[in-house]
C-alpha positions, 0 to 999 in steps of 0.5 A, spaced: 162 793 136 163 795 128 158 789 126 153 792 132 152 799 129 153 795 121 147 792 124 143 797 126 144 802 120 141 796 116 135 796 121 134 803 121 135 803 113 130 797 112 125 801 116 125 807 112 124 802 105 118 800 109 116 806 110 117 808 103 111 808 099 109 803 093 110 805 087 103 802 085 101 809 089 106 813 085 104 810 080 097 812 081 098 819 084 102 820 077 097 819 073 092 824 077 096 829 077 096 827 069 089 827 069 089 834 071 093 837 067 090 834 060 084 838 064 086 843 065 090 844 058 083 843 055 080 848 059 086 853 057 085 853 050 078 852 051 078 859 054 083 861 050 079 860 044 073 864 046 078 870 048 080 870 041 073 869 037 071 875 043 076 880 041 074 879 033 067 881 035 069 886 039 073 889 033 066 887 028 062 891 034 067 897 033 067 897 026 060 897 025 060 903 031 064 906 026 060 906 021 054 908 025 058 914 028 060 916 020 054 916 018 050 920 024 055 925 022 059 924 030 065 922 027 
């Protein structure tokens, strides 16, 4: 009755390895999701490049507002 059950645990597990996916497979969905975020990493810093030269130019645009402002007498 022992080898019975040892048999059909080892029918049972050689299934769930079938079942498994192949590393091929993994390997490949690794290297997706890799490519995804090296994307997604150059759109961020992308972005946050832009958000930099922005906030400069919005500090020039205040500073020459500034200026406008003292010389029309306003400030």
């Amino acid at each position: 009755m022992n080898e019975d059950k040892i048999i059909q645990k080892l029918i049972e597990l050689d299934e769930k390895i079938d079942k498994l996916p192949l590393q091929e497979y993994v390997d490949a969905r690794f290297d997706d999701v890799m490519s995804t975020l090296d994307a997604h990493t150059k759109m961020l810093e992308r972005l946050d490049q832009e958000r930099l030269f922005t906030i400069e130019r919005v500090k020039r645009i205040e500073d020459d507002v500034q200026q406008l402002k003292t010389q029309l007498k306003l400030a």
